[in-house]
C-alpha positions in Angstrom: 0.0 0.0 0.0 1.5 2.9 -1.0 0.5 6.7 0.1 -0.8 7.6 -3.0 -3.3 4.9 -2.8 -5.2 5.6 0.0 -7.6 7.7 1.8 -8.0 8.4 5.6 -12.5 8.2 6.5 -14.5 11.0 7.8 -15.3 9.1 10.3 -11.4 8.8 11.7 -11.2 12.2 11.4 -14.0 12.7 13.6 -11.9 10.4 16.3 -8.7 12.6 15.8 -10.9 16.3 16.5 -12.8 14.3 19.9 -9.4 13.8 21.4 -8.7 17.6 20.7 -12.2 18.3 21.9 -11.1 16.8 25.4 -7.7 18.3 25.4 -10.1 21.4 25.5 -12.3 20.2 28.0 -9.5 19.5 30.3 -8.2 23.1 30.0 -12.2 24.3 30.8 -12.1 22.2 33.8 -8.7 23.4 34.8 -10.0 26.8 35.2 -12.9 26.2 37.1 -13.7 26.0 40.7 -13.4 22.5 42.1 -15.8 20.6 44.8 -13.5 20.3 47.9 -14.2 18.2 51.1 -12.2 18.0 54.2 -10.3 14.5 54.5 -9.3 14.2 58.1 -11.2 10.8 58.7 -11.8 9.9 54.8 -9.5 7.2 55.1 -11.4 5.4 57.2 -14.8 5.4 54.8 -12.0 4.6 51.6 -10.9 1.2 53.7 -14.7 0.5 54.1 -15.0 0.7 50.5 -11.8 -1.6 49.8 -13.3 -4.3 51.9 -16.9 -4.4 50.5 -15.5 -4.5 47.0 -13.8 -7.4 47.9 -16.3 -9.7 49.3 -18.5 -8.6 46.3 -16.3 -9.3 43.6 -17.4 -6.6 40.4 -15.1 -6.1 37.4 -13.8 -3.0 37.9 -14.9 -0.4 35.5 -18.4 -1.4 37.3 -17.6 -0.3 40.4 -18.1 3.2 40.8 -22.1 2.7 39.2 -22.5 -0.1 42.0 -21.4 2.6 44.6 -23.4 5.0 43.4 -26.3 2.7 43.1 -25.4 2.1 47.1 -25.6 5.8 48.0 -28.8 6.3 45.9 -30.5 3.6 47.4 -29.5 5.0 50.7 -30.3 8.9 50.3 -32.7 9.2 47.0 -35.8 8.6 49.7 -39.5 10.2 49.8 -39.9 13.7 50.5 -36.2 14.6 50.5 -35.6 17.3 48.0 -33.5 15.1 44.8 -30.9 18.4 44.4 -29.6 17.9 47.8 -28.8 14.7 47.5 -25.8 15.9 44.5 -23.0 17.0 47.2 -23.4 14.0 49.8 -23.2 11.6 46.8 -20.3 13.2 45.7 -18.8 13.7 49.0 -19.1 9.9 49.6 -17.4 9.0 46.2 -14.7 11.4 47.3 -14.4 9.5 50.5 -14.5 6.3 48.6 -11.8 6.7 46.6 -13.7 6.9 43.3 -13.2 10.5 42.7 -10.3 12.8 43.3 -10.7 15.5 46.2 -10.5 18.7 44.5 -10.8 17.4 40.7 -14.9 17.6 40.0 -16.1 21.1 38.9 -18.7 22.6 41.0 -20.7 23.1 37.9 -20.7 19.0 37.6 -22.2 18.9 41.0 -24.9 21.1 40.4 -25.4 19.2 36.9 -25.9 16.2 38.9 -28.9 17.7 41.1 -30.6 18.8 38.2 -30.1 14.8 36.8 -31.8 13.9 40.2 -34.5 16.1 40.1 -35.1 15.1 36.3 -35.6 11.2 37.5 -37.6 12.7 40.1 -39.7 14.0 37.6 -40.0 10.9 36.1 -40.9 8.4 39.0 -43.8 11.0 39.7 -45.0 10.1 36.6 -44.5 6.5 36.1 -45.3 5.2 40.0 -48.3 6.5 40.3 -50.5 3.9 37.6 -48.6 1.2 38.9 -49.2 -1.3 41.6 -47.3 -4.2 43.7 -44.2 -5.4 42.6 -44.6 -2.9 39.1 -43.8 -0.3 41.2 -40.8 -1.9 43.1 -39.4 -2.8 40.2 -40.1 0.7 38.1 -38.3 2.2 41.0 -35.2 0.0 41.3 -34.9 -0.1 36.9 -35.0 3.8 37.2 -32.5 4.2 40.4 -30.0 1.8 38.4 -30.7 4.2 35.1 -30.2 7.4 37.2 -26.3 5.8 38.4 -25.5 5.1 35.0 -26.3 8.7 34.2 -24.6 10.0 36.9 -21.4 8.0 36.5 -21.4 9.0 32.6 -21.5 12.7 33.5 -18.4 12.1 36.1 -16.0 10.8 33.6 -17.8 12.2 30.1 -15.0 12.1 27.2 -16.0 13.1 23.7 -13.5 10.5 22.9 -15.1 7.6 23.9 -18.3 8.9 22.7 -17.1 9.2 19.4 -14.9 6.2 19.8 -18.1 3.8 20.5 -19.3 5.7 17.5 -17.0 4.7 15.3 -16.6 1.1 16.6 -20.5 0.9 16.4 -20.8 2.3 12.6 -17.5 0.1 11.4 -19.4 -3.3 12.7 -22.2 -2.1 11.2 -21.2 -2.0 7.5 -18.5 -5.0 7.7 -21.4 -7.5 9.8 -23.4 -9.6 7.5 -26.4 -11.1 9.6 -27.2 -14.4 7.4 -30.6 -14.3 8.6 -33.4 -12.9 6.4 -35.9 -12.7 9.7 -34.0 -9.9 11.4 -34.4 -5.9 9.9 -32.3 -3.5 9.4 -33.6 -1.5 12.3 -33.0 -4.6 14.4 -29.9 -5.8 13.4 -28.6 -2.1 14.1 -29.6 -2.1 17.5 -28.4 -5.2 17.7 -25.0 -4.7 16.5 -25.1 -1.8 19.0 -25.8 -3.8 21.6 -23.0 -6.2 21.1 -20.8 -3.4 21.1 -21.7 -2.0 24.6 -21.6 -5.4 25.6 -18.0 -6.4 24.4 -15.6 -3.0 23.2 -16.9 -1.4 26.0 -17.5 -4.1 28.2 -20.9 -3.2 30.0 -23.3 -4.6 32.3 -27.0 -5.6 32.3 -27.8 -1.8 33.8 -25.3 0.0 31.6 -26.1 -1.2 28.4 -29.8 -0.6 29.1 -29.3 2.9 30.4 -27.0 3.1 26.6 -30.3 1.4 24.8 -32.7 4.1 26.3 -30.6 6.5 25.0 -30.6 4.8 21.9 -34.3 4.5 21.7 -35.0 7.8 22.8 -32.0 10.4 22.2 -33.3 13.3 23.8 -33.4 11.4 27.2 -30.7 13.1 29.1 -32.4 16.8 28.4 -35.0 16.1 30.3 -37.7 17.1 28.5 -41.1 16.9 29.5 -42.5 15.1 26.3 -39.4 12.4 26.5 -40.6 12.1 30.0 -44.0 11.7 29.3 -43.7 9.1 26.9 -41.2 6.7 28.7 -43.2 7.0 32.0 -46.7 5.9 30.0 -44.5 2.9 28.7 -42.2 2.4 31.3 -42.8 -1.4 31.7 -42.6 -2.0 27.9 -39.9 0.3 27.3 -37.7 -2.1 30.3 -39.0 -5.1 28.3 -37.8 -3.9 24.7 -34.5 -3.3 26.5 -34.3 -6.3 28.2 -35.4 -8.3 25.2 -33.0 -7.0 22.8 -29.8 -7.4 25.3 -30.7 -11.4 25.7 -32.0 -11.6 22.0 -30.9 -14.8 20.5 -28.3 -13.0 18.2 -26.3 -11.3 20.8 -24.0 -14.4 22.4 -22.8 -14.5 18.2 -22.4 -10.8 17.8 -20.5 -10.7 20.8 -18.0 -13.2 20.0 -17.5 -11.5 16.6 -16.8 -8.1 17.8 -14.5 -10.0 20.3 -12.0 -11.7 17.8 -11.1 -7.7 16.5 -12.2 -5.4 20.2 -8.7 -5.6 20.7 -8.0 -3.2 17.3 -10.3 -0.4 19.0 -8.6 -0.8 22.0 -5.3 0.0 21.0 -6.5 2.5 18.2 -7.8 4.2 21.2 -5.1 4.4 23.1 -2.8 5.8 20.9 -5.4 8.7 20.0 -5.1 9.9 23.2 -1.8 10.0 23.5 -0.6 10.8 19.8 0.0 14.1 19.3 0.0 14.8 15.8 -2.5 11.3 15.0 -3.1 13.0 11.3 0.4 13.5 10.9 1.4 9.3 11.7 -1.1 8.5 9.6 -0.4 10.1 6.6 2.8 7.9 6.4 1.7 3.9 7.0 5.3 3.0 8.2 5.0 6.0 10.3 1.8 4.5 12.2 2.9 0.8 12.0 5.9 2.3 14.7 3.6 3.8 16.7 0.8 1.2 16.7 3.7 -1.2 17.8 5.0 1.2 20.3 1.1 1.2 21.9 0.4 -2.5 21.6 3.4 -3.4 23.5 2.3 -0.4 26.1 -1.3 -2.2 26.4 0.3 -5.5 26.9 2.4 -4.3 30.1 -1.0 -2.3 31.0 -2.8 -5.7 30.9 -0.2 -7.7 32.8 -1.0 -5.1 35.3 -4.4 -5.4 35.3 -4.0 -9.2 35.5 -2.2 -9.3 38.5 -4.8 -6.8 40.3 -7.5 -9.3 39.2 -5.9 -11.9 40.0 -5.3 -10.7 43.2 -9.0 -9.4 43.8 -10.0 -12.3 43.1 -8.0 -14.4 45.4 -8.6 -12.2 48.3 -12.3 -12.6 47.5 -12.6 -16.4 47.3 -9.8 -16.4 50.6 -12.3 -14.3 52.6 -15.3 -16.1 51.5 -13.9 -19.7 52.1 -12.9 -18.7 55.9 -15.8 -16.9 56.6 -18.3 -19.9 55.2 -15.4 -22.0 57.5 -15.6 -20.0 60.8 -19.6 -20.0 60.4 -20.3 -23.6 58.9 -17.6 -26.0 58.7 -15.9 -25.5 62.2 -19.4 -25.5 63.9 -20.3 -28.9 61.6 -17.2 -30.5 62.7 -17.8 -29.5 66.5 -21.2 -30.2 66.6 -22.4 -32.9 64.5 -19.2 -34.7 63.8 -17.7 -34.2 67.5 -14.3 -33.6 66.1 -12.5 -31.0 63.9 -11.7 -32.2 60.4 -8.3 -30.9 60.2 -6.4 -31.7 56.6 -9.7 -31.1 54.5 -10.6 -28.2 56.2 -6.7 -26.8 55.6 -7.3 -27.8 52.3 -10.9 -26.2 51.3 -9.4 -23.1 52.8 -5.8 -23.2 51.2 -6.0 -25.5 47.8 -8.7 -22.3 45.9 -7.0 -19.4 46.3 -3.7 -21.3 45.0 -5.1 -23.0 42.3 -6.7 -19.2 41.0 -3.1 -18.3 41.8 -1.4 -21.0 39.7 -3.6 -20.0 36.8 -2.7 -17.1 36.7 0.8 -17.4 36.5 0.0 -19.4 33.8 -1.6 -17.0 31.4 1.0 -15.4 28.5 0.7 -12.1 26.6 0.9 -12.8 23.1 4.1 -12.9 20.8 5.1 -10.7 18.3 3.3 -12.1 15.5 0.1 -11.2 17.1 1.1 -7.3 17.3 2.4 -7.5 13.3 -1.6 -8.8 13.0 -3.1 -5.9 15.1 -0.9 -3.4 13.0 -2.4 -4.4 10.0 -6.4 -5.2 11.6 -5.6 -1.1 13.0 -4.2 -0.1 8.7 -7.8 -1.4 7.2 -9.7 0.5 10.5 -8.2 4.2 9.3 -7.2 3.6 5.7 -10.1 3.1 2.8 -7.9 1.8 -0.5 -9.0 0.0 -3.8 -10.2 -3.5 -3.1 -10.9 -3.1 0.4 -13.9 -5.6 1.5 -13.8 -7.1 4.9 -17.0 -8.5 6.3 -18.1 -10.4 9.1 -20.2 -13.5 8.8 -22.7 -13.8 11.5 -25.0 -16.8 11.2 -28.1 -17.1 13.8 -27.9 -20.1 15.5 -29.3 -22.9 13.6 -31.8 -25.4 15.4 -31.3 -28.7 16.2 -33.2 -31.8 15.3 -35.0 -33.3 19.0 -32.6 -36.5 18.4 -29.5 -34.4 18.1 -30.7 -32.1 20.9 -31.2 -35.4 22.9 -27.8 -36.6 22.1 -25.8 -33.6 23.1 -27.5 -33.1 26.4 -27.2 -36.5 27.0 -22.9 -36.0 26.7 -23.6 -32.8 28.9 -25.4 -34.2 31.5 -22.8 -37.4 31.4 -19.7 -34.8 31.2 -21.8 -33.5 34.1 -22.0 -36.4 36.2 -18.4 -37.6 35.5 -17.0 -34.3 36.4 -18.5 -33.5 40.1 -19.4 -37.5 40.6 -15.5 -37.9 40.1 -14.3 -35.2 42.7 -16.8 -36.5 45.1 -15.3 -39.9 45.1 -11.4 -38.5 44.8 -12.8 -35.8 47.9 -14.4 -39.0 49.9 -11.1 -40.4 50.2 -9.3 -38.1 51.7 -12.0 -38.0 54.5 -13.9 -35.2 53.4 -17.6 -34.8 54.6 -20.3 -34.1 52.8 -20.8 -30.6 53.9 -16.7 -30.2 53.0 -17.2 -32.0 49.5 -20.1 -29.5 48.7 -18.0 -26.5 49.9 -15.2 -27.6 48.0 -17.0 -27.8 44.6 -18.6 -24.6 44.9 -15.1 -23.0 45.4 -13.7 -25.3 42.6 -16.6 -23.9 40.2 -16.2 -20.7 41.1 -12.5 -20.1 41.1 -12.5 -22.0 37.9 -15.1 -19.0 36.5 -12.6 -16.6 37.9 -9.5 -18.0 36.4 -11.5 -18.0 32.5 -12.1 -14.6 33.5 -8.4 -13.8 34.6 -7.3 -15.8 31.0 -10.0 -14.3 29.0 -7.9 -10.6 29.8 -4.7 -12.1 28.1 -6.9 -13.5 25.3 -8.5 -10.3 24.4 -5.1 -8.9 23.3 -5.2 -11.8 20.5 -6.5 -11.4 17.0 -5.0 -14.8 15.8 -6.8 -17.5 14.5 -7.5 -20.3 17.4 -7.3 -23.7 16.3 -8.8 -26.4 18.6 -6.8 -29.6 19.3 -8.2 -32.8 20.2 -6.4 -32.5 23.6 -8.0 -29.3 24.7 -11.6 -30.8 23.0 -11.5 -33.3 25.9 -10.2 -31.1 28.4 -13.5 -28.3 28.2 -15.8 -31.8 27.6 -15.0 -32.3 31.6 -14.0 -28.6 32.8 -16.8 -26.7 30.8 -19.8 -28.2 33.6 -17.4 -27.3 36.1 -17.1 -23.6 34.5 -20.9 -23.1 33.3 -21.5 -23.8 37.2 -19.0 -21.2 38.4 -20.8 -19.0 36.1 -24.0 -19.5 37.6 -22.9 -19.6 41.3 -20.8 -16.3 40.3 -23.9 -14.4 38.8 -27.0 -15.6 41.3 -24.5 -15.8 44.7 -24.2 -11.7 44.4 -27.5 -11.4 44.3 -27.5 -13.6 47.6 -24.4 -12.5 49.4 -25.2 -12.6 53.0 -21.7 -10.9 53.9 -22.6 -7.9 51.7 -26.2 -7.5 52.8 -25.2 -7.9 55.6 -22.9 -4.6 55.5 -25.0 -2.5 53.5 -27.9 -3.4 55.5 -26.6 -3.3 58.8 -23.1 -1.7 58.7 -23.4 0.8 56.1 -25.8 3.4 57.0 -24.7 4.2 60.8 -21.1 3.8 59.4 -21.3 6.5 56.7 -23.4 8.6 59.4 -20.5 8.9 62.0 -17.8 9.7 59.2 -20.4 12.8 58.3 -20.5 13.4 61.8 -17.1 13.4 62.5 -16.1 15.0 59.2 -18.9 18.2 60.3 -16.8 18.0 63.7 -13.4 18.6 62.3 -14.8 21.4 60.1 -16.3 23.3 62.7 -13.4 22.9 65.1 -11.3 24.1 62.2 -13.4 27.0 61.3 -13.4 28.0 65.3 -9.6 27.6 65.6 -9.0 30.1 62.2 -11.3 32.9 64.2 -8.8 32.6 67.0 -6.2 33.9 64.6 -8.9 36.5 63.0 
C-alpha cells in the first residue's frame, strides 16, 4: 500500500478532532472552581470501600455505578428534596476513593442535582398507575438508570463517545447477519448492543441505560415530552430493552466483535496520547511504529491489570472460604461430627485461592506475530484503498433436530456427572464430609469461573486464529460443567451474598453517618480555631 493509494475516512477524522475536543475540555475544567471536602477521617470510609469490594467481587470499570447505586438507594428517599442529595453523593465518592478530592467542577455537582430532580420528575409520573411489585421494580430499573447517568456525567469524554461511534458504525457496515428474519432497524440495535456489551465491556444496567438512549436520544435533556412518553411505557420500554440485550443473536455478535475489540482498543489508546495522529497516519510506516509502540504499552498495562484481578480475586474467594469456614464448617465439625476435620478443612481453605493463583501465573501475553496482525487489523480500520472488502459473517444459530438435541444433552449431563461424581469420590477419600465436598465444589466452580475470567484478559489482546486440538476438545468436555456452574454460582451468589447485605444493610448506614459526623466536627473545630487567629 502505498500513500498515493489511500484515503484516511471521515469518520477517523472525527476520532482525531474528539481527542482535541477533550484536550479542551481538560483546559475548561482546569480553570474552574473545584468541589473540595475535608479528608481528616476519609480514610477510614475509603478502607470501608476496599473491603466491601472485595467480598463482592465486580469487574472494575463497574464499580463506581454499584457505589453510586449504594448511596442512591441509601439517600434518594421520599420527600427529601432530589438536588440535595448531589453534594453527599459526591462527598461519599470522594471519601470512597472513586473520585479525586478537588478534581470535580462545581458546575458538575450542580449538573448532577438537576439529573436527580429530572428522574424525580419521572418516577412521579410512572409510579403513580402502577401497583405491587410494578412499582418496586419501576423504581429499582430507574434508580439503576439514574447511576449510569450520573457516572457517565463524572468521567464524560468526547473520545469515547465518538470512539463507541465509530466502533459501532464500522461493525455495522462490515457484519453480515445471514438471517433474512432480522431488519435492518434490528440488526442495528443489535449490532449496538454487542458493542456495549464487548468494546466497552458493559453490564445488564449500563447497556440498558445506553439502549434508552438509543431509543430515545433526547433522554438526558429532560424534556417533558421524552418524560412523558417513557413513563406511560415504562414497563414496555424495560422489556424492549431487556429483550434486545438477551435476543438470541447477541451471544454470536459478541463473539464477533470480540476476535477484533482488541483493534479499537489500541486504536484508542494511541489517540489519546498521539499528538500529531493526522500526521502518523499520513505515512503507513509512520503509524505501523507507533501502533507497535502502543500494543506493547497495552500488553504491560494488561499484565498489570491481570495481576490486580488476579489478586481481587483471590482475596475474595480467601475471605469467603474462611468466613463460610468460621460460620459452617468448624461448627459442623464440632457439633455434629464431634471432632475437627483438620487436613480437609486446611485444604478447602488453602487449595482455591492457590489453584486461582497458579492460573494465573499461567496466562502469557501474546508474541510478536500477534502485534504485526493488530498493526495491520488497525491499517484497514483508518485507511479506505482499492479493493478493500472485509466482512463479518454472522450466522443465527441454527436449530437442532430433537434427536440431536437429545444426544448432546445426553454427553452434557454425562460430562456433568463424570466431572463432580469424580471429585466426590477422589474428595471422599481423603475424609472429606459431605458438607466439605459440597463446599469444596462450589469453590472449585467458582474459582475455575474466575481463572476464565483472569485468562480471558490475556486472550482479548489476541486477533489470531485459534485452532482447537483434540487434547484441549476433551479437556472443556469435563472442565466446561465445572465452568458453566461457576458462572451461575458467580452471577446468582451476588444477588444472595449474605456478607454484603449484611454490611450494607446493617453496617453501612450508621457507618457512613458517623464519618459525616465526624467529618462536620473537624470542620467546625477548624473554622473556630481560624477565628482565634482572626
Amino acid at each position: 500500500m502505498s500513500i498515493a493509494q489511500f484515503t484516511i475516512p471521515v469518520a477517523v477524522q472525527r476520532l482525531v478532532r474528539s481527542s482535541q475536543k477533550d484536550q479542551k475540555l481538560k483546559e475548561e475544567v482546569a480553570n474552574q472552581q473545584k468541589y473540595k471536602i475535608t479528608e481528616a477521617i476519609s480514610r477510614v470510609a475509603f478502607v470501608y470501600e476496599k473491603i466491601r469490594n472485595a467480598l463482592d467481587y465486580k469487574e472494575e470499570h463497574l464499580l463506581v455505578k454499584t457505589a453510586i447505586v449504594r448511596i442512591l438507594k441509601r439517600r434518594f428517599l421520599p420527600g427529601v428534596d432530589p438536588a440535595s442529595i448531589a453534594k453527599p453523593l459526591v462527598t461519599e465518592l470522594i471519601r470512597g476513593g472513586y473520585i479525586r478530592n478537588n478534581t470535580l467542577p462545581e458546575a458538575s455537582v450542580e449538573i448532577i442535582g438537576k439529573t436527580l430532580t429530572k428522574y424525580a420528575r419521572f418516577l412521579n409520573k410512572a409510579i403513580p398507575p402502577l401497583d405491587g411489585r410494578a412499582r418496586e421494580e419501576t423504581f429499582e430499573w430507574s434508580l439503576t438508570m439514574l447511576a449510569c447517568e450520573i457516572e457517565e456525567l463524572l468521567a464524560f469524554s468526547y473520545h469515547k463517545q465518538a470512539m463507541t461511534e465509530f466502533v459501532y458504525l464500522t461493525m455495522l457496515d462490515r457484519v453480515d447477519i445471514l438471517s433474512k428474519k432480522i431488519t435492518e432497524d434490528e440488526r442495528k440495535v443489535q449490532i449496538y448492543t454487542a458493542v456495549l456489551k464487548s468494546y466497552l465491556q458493559y453490564d445488564v444496567d449500563l447497556t440498558s441505560y445506553h439502549l434508552l438512549k438509543f431509543f430515545y436520544p433526547d433522554w438526558t435533556d429532560g424534556k417533558e415530552d421524552t418524560l412523558n412518553r417513557v413513563a406511560r411505557n415504562s414497563l414496555n420500554v424495560r422489556q424492549t430493552i431487556l429483550d434486545q440485550i438477551k435476543h438470541p443473536l447477541q451471544d454470536r455478535l459478541v463473539r464477533q466483535m470480540k476476535r477484533v475489540n482488541i483493534l479499537f482498543v489500541i486504536l484508542s489508546d494511541w489517540l489519546k496520547k498521539s499528538s500529531d495522529p493526522m500526521a502518523a497516519m499520513q505515512n503507513p510506516e509512520k503509524l505501523a511504529e507507533d501502533i507497535d509502540e502502543a500494543t506493547n504499552s497495552k500488553y504491560k498495562q494488561i499484565k498489570i491489570k491481570l495481576r490486580r484481578t488476579s489478586l481481587r480475586s483471590i482475596i475474595y474467594i480467601f475471605i469467603t472460604k474462611m468466613m463460610l469456614a468460621l460460620i459452617i464448617e468448624l461448627p459442623y465439625d464440632y457439633i455434629i461430627l464431634g471432632h475437627l476435620n483438620t487436613f480437609p478443612l486446611a485444604i478447602n481453605v488453602v487449595f482455591h485461592p492457590l489453584l486461582l493463583f497458579i492460573i494465573a501465573l499461567a496466562v502469557h501475553i501474546p508474541a510478536k506475530e500477534n502485534t504485526l496482525k493488530i498493526i495491520e487489523g488497525i491499517k484497514d480500520l483508518v485507511y479506505v484503498y482499492e479493493g478493500k472488502e472485509i466482512i463479518y459473517r454472522v450466522r443465527p444459530k441454527i436449530k437442532q433436530g430433537w434427536f440431536l438435541a437429545f444426544v448432546f444433552r445426553t454427553l452434557y449431563l454425562a460430562a456433568f456427572v463424570i466431572s463432580f461424581g469424580g471429585l466426590g469420590l477422589i474428595l471422599s477419600a481423603f475424609n472429606f464430609n459431605w458438607l466439605g465436598i459440597l463446599l469444596f465444589v462450589v469453590f472449585l466452580t467458582l474459582v475455575s469461573f474466575f481463572g476464565l475470567r483472569v485468562r480471558q484478559l490475556a486472550k482479548e489482546l489476541v486477533v489470531l486464529d485459534r485452532r482447537d486440538r483434540l487434547f484441549s476438545v476433551i479437556i472443556d468436555f469435563f472442565t466446561i460443567p465445572i465452568v458453566r456452574a461457576g458462572r451461575w454460582l458467580s452471577v446468582n451468589f451476588s444477588k444472595i451474598n449474605v456478607f454484603v447485605f449484611f454490611l450494607d444493610i446493617i453496617i453501612e448506614a450508621p457507618f457512613k453517618l458517623i464519618v459525616d459526623v465526624f467529618e462536620d466536627w473537624f470542620a467546625y473545630m477548624r473554622e473556630k480555631r481560624e477565628e482565634i487567629y482572626d
